[in-house]
ZAMARGU-4260 file (C-alpha; in steps of 0.2 Angstrom, whole numbers, plus 5000, padded with zeros to 4 digits):
<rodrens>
0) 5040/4728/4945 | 5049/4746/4949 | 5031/4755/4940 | 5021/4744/4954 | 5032/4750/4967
5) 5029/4767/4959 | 5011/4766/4959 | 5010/4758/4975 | 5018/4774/4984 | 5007/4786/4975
10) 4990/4774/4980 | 4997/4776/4997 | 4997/4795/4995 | 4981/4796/4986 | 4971/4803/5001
15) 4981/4814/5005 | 4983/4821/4984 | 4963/4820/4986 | 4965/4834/5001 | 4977/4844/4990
20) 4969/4845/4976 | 4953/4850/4982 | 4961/4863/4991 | 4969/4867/4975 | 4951/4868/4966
25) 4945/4881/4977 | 4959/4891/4974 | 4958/4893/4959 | 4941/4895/4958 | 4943/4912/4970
30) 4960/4918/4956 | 4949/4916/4941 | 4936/4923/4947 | 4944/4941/4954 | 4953/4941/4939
35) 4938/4939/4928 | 4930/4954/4938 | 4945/4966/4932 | 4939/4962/4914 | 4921/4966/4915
40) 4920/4981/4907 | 4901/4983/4912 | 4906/4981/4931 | 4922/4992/4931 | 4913/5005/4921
45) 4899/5002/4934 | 4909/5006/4949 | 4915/5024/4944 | 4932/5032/4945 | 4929/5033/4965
50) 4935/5016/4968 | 4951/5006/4962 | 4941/4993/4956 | 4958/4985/4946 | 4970/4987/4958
55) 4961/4979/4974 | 4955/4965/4965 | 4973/4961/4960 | 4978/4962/4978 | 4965/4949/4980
60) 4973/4938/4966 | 4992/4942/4973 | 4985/4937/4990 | 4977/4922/4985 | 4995/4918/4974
65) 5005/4922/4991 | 4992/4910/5002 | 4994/4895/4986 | 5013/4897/4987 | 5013/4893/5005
70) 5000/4879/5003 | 5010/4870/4990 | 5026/4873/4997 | 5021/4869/5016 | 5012/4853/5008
75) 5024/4846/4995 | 5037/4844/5009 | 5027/4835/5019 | 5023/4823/5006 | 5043/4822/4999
80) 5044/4817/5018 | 5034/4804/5019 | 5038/4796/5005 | 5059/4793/5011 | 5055/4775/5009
85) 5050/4775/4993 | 5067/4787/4987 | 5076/4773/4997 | 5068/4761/4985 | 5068/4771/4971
90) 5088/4771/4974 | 5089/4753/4975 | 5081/4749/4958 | 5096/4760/4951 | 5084/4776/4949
95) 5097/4791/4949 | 5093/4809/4957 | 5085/4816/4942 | 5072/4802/4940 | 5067/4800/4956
100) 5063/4822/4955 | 5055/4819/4937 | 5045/4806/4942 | 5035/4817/4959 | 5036/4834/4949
105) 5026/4823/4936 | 5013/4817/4952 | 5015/4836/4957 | 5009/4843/4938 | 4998/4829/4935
110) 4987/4834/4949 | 4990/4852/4947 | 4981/4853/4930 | 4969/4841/4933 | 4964/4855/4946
115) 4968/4869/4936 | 4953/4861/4922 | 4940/4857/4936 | 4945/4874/4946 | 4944/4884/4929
120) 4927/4875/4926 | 4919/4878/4942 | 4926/4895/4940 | 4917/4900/4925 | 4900/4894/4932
125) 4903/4902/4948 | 4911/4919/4943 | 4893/4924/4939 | 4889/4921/4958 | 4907/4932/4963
130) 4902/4946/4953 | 4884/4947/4963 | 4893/4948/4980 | 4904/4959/4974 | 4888/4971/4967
135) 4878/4967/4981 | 4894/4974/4993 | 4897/4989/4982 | 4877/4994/4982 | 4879/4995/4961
140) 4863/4994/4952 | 4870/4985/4941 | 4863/4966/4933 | 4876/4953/4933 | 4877/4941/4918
145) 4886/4926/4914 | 4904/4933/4909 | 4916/4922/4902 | 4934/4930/4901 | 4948/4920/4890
150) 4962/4932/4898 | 4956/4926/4917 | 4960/4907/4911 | 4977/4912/4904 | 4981/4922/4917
155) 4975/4910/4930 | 4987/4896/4920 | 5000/4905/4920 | 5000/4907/4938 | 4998/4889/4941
160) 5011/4886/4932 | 5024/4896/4940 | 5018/4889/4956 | 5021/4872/4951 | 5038/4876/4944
165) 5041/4883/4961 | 5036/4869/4969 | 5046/4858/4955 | 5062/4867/4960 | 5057/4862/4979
170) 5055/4846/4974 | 5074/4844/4968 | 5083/4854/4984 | 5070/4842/4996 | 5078/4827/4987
175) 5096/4832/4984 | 5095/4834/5003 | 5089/4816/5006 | 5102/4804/5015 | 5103/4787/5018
180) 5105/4787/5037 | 5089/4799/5039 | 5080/4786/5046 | 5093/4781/5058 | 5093/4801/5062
185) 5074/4801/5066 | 5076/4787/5077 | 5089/4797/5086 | 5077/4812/5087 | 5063/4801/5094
190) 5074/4796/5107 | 5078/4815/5111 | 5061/4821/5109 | 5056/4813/5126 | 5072/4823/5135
195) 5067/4839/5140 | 5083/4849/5146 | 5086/4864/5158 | 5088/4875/5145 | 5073/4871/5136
200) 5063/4871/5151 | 5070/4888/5152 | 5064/4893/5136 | 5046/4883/5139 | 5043/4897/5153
205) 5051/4911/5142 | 5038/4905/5130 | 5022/4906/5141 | 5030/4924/5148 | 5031/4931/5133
210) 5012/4927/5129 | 5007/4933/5144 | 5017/4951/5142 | 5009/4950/5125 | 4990/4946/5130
215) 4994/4958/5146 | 4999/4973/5135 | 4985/4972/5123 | 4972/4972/5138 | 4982/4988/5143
220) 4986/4995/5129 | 4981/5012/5130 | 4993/5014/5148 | 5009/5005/5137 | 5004/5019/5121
225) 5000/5033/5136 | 5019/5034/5141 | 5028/5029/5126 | 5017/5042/5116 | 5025/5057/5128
230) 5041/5051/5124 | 5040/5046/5104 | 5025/5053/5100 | 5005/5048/5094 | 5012/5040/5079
235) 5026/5030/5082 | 5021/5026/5104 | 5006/5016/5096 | 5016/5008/5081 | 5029/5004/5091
240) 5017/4996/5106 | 5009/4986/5094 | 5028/4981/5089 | 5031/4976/5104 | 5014/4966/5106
245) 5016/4957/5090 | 5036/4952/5092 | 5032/4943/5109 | 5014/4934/5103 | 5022/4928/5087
250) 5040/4921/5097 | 5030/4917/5112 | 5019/4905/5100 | 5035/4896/5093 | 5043/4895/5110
255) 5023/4887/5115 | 5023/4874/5104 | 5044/4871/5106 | 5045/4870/5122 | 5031/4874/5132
260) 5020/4862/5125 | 5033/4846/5125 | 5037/4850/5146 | 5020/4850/5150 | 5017/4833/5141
265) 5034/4827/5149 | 5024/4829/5163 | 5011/4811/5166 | 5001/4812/5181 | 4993/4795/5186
270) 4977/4797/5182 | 4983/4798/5162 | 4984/4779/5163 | 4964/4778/5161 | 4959/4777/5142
275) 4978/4777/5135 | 4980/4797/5141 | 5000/4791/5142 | 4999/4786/5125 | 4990/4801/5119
280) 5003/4815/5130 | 5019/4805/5121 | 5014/4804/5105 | 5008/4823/5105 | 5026/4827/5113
285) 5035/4818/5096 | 5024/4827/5087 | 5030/4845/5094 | 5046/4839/5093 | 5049/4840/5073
290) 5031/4850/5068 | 5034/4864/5082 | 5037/4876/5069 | 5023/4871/5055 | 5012/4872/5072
295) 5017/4888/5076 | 5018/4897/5056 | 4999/4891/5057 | 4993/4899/5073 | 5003/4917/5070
300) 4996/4915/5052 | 4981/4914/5056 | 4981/4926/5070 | 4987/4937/5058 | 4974/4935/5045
305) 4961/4938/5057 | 4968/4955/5064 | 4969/4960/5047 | 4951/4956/5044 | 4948/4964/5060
310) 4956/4982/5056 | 4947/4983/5037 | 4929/4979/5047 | 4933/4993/5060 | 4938/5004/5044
315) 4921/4999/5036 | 4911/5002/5050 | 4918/5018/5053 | 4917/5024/5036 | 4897/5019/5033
320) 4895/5029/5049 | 4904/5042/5044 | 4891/5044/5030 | 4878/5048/5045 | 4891/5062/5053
325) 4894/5071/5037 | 4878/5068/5026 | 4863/5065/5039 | 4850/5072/5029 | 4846/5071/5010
330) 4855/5088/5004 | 4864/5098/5016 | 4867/5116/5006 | 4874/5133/5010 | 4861/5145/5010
335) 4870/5157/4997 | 4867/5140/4983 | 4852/5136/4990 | 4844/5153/4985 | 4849/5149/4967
340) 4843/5130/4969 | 4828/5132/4975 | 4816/5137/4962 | 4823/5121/4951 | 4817/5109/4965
345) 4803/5117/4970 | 4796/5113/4953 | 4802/5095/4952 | 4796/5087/4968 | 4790/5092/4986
350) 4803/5091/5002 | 4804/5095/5019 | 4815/5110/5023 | 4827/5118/5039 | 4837/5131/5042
355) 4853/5129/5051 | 4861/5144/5060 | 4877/5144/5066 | 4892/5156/5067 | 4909/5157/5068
360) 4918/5162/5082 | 4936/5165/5089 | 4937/5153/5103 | 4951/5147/5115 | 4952/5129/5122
365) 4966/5119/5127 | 4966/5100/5119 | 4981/5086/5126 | 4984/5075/5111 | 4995/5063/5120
370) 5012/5063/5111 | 5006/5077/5103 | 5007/5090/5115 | 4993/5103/5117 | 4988/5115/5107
375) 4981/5131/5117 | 4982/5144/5102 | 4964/5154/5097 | 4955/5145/5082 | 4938/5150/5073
380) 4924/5136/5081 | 4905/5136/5076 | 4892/5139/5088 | 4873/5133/5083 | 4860/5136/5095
385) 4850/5122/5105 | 4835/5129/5100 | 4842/5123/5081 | 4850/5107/5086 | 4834/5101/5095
390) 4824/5105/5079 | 4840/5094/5069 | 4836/5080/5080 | 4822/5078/5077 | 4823/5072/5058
395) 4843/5067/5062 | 4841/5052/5076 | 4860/5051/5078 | 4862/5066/5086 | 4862/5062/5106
400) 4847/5072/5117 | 4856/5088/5128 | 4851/5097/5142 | 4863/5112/5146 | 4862/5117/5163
405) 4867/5134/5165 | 4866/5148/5153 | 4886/5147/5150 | 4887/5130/5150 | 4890/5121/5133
410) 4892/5104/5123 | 4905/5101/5110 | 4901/5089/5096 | 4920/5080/5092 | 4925/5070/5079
415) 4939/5064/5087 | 4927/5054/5100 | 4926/5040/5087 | 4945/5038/5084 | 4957/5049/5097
420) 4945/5047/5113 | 4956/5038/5124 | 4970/5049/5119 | 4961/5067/5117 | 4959/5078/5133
425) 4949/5095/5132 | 4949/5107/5145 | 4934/5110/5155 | 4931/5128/5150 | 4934/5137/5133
430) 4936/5154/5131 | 4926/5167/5119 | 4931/5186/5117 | 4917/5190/5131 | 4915/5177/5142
435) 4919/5160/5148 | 4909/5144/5144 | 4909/5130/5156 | 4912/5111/5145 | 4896/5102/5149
440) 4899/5085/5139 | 4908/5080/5124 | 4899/5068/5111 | 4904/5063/5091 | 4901/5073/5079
445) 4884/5067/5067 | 4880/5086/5064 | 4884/5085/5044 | 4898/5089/5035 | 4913/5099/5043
450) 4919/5106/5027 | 4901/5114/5026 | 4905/5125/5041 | 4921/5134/5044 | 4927/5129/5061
455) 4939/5115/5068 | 4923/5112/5081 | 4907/5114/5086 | 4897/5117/5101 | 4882/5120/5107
460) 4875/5132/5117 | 4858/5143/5125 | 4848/5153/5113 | 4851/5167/5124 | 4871/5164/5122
465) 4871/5163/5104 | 4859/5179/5099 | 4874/5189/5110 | 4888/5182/5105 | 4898/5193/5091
470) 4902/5180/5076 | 4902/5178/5058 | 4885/5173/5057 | 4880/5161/5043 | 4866/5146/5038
475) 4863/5130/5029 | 4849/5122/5023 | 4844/5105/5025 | 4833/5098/5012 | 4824/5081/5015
480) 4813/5072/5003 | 4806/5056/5003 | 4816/5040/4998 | 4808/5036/4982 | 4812/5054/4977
485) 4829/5054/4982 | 4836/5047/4965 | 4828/5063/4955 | 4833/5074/4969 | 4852/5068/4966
490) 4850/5072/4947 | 4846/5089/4950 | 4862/5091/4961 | 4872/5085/4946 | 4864/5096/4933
495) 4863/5113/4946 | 4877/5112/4958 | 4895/5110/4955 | 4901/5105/4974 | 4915/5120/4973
500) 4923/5129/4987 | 4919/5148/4991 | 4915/5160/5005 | 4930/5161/5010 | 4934/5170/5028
505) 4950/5176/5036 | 4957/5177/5053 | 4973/5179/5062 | 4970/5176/5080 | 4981/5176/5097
510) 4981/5175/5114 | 4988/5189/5124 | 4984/5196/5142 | 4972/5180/5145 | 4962/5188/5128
515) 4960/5184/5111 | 4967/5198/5099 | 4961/5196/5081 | 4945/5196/5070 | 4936/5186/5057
520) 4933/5194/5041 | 4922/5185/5025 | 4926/5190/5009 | 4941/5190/4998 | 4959/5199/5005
525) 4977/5202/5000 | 4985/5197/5017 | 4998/5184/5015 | 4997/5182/5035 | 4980/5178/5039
530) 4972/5161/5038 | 4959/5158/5025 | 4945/5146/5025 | 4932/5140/5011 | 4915/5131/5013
535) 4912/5115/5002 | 4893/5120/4993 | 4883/5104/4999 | 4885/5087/5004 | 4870/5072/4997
540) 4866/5057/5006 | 4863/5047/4991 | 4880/5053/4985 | 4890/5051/4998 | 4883/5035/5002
545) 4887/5027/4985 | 4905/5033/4987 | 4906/5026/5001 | 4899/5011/5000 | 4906/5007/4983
550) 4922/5010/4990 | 4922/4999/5009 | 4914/4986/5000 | 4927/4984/4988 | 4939/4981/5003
555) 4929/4970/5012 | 4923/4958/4999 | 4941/4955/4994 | 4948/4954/5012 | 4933/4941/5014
560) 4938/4930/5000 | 4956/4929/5005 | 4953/4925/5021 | 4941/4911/5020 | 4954/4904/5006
565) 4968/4905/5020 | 4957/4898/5033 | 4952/4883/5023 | 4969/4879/5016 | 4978/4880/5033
570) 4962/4867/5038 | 4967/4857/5021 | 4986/4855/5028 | 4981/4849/5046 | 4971/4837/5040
575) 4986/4832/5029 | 4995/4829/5042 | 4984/4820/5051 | 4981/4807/5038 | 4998/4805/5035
580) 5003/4799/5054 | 4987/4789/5055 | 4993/4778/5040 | 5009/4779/5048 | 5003/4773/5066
585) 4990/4760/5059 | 4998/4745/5066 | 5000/4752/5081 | 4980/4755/5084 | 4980/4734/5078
590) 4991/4730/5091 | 4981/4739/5102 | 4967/4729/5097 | 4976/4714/5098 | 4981/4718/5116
595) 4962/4719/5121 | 4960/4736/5120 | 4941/4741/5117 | 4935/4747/5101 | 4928/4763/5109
600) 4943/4768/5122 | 4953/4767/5107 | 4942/4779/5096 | 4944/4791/5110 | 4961/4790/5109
605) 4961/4794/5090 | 4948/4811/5092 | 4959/4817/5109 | 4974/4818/5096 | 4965/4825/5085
610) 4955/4838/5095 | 4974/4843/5100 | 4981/4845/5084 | 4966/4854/5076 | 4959/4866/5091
615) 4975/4870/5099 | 4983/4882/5086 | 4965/4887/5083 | 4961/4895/5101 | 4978/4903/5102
620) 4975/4911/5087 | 4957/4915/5091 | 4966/4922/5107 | 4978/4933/5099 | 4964/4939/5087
625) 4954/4943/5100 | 4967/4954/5109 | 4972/4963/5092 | 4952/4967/5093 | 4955/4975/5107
630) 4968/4984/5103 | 4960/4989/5088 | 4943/4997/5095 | 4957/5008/5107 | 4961/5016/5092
635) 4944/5016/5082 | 4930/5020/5094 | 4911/5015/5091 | 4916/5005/5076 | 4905/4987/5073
640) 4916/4971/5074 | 4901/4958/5074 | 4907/4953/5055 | 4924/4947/5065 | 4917/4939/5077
645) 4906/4929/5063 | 4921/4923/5057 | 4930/4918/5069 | 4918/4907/5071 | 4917/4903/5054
650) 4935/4897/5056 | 4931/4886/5071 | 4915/4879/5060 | 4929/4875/5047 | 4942/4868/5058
655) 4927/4858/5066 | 4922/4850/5049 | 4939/4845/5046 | 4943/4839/5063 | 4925/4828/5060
660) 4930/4823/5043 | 4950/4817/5049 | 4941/4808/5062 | 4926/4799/5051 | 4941/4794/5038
665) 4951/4786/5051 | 4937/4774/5059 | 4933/4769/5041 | 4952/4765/5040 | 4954/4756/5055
</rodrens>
């Protein structure tokens, strides 16, 4: 009798175990397959020493762990809850505390290595498939085959199992804290769930204050990180507004779902007595009543993992343009190397060549840095005529057109207009040794490679300005070839050219009497005073590309895994619930039925609950991701977050498929 109580309990769970362990499936079909990757030799030898191919791909496995942690430990409660009848019946039959434990850590590892079989299974097909996204992200000319890794599979069980021993040792503090009156207790709470005092009205509007203060300082968040940065600095006046930001979204979100959220159900306007709206506002009040706090963990949590998505895109997107500012042509060289390169390439294939002038010039110009002062000493900048620049442009499309409309007038090319430009003022003039210049316009810097010139900027200026100017005058070549050349090109650069640093200048510069004092001087000197600076030989686009793409899309493919794999387990436990309190609140939707009730009005009823418990903690966290967003392209300029906004809808999609798939199960169940 007792074993067909047993199995009657577990039956009862069974779709909500059938949620659980496909969730489980998935991950760990996503551990065993970044696991795998760190022991393909052919793939780690592959991506070079310039990325840490090992190391991220086990932040992807610890982050996966982390997320299977909080699935199981969020989900097994909620089962050991559920099932307080059953350790009510369970005590009855004379079942002592460590039976009733062994008996649901069995259910528990039973279901855990059934998944860890077809997860491991699934994982060895599909880690073929991984491995390609991951090459296809890194830009590897590599060809995938089918690996299979006996490490990954112990690895992966050993994980599992620690997990479910975890869980096990939940599983006994859960039931050791069981008591006889509980359900007397929930009765109780019921009863007080429907109260709402002064105090938590107090709160409720504390709540839906503090996420409005948040929201409103993420939409202004440059004014807040304006005046805190005079006062703390660059640094820490950011950190600490988006400190602030996060400490009143995250309690404002539990305060929401506390308090907010059960007064304005309290609240029952006549027109809810259509299509059991009553019915819908109080059983949605008992549930914020106990689940306020699973509620709100989902909604920060995924908030959270959404922001976090949404800083490594902006840091993507600004590292592949960065490849366009420092490498915009197919070998940028100095013309000292270039003299020595040149008969080599001329031999080996045709290509398109320019000459760069520039020279390097003491130059004076006051730049604000909020919280960081402003600095207003002499420094060496490079001056190219727009003669050249125009000749530039027209094989380097990134670089904007300019029209200087004076003979003293001048544009400076910045590259901190893609990450400082609503906290970087210049001043509108800058002075040379000779004359004054009048600051025309700033744009980003897509000029090629600072370290190939000597200054901390550049600007650009009349031919007539630049031929009598006194400066260290210098040049670079830019070579371009074609793009089917460009893989022999870059094996010449690795046989011919070392990438060192030389041609080294000097300066030691001031400002008195409104005049620069000091010189520049090239060549080598004993001064320990001055300030010396080296050129880098050459930057390559293929090069510099590769780096950098091997590199970002590292970061993003792993960043992309764990976060679909949050996203569809936080789905896994709504829908969890969900089941759980349809079975729970069956009769009630037959005694509706019985009372005359139409079918349809009380479908409705059922997909209005379930809209609520689905959507609602997805918009706010849509919300706050939004806002982080924001306060993100503050900081990073020009940077592309279409690859966020395609998630976030893939999480709605998700959540939709869920909500669709809760709502189909319980129509077949009614």
């Amino acid at each position: 009798m007792l074993i067909r109580i047993i199995w009657r309990g577990f039956k009862k769970q069974l779709t909500n175990y059938l949620v659980f362990f496909f969730s489980l499936i998935f991950a760990v079909i996503v551990y065993y397959s970044f696991t795998a990757m760190t022991y393909e030799q052919p793939l780690i030898r592959s991506a070079g020493k310039n990325t840490q191919l090992v190391g991220m791909l086990g932040f992807g496995s610890f982050a996966v762990v982390l997320i299977l942690l909080f699935f199981m430990a969020n989900t097994n409660r909620f089962f050991i809850e559920n099932r307080r009848k059953d350790i009510s019946i369970f005590h009855l039959y004379g079942l002592n505390y460590y039976q009733i434990c062994l008996w649901f850590i069995s259910e528990i590892f039973l279901i855990g290595i059934f998944s860890f079989g077809i997860g491991i299974g699934l994982g060895v097909l599909l880690s073929k498939l991984f491995s390609m996204i991951l090459v296809k992200a890194m830009g590897l000319a590599l060809q995938v085959h089918f690996f299979f890794s006996p490490d990954a599979i112990l690895t992966t069980g050993i994980v599992v199992l620690f997990i479910l021993g975890v869980v096990s040792f939940q599983i006994l503090w859960l039931v050791s804290g069981y008591k006889f009156s509980h359900l007397k207790k929930q009765r109780l709470r019921k009863v007080q769930a429907m109260k709402i005092s002064i105090w938590q009205k107090m709160l409720g509007f504390l709540g839906g204050l503090f996420l409005l203060s948040g929201w409103m300082m993420a939409v202004t968040y440059v004014v807040f990180t304006r005046k805190l940065s005079d006062s703390f600095g660059l640094l820490q006046g950011n950190l600490l507004v988006m400190g602030i930001i996060l400490f009143l979204c995250i309690v404002g979100s539990y305060l929401f779902f506390a308090f907010t959220l059960r007064w304005y159900n309290s609240y029952r306007p006549k027109r809810l007595n259509k299509n059991l709206g009553m019915l819908s506002r109080s059983e949605w009040q008992l549930r914020l009543f106990s689940e306020w706090r699973f509620f709100g963990s989902i909604t920060v949590a995924l908030g959270l993992a959404l922001a976090f998505l949404g800083g490594m895109t902006a840091l993507v997107s600004l590292e592949m343009r960065s490849v366009d500012e420092s490498a915009p042509a197919s070998l940028m060289i100095t013309q000292e190397s270039y003299e020595k390169f040149a008969p080599k390439l001329q031999e080996a294939l045709p290509y398109q060549q320019q000459t760069l002038h520039f020279k390097a010039i003491p130059a004076k110009q006051n730049v604000k840095i909020w919280g960081e002062g402003v600095n207003d000493k002499p420094e060496v900048m490079d001056m190219v005529a727009i003669s050249d620049y125009r000749a530039f442009q027209k094989t380097n499309s990134t670089l904007p057109d300019i029209q200087l409309n004076a003979e003293n007038s001048t544009v400076i090319l910045s590259s901190y207009q893609r990450y400082l430009n609503d906290y970087t003022r210049y001043s509108e003039t800058i002075n040379l040794k000779e004359q004054k210049l009048t600051v025309q316009a700033i744009f980003p810097n897509y000029f090629g490679d600072p370290n190939l010139r000597y200054g901390t900027g550049l600007i650009v200026v009349s031919d007539k300005l630049f031929n009598e100017t006194t400066g260290l005058s210098y040049a670079t070549e830019v070579i371009d070839v074609e793009d089917h050349y460009e893989n022999k090109l870059n094996q010449l650069i690795r046989e011919n050219l070392k990438g060192e640093w030389d041609n080294p200048i000097h300066y030691e510069l001031a400002w008195k009497n409104q005049q620069i004092i000091g010189e520049i001087v090239e060549g080598k000197t004993t001064k320990k005073t001055e300030t010396t600076v080296y050129r880098t030989e050459y930057t390559s686009y293929q090069e510099t590309y590769r780096n950098t793409r091997s590199s970002v899309g590292l970061v993003l493919f792993v960043v992309t895994f764990v976060t679909t794999t949050f996203i569809i387990t936080t789905a896994s436990m709504v829908t969890l619930r969900q089941l759980s309190e349809f079975k729970q609140k069956k009769k009630q939707y037959h005694l509706l039925r019985q009372m005359g009730i139409p079918n349809q009005t009380i479908y409705q009823e059922i997909h209005r609950e379930n809209r609520v418990v689905f959507f609602i903690p997805a918009m706010l966290a849509l919300i706050h991701s939004m806002l982080a967003l924001s306060v993100i392209a503050h900081v990073a300029r020009n940077a592309n977050y279409g690859f966020v906004y395609l998630f976030c809808g893939l999480m709605l999609v998700v959540y939709a498929f869920f909500y669709w798939a809760a709502c189909a199960y319980q129509k077949k169940m009614l």
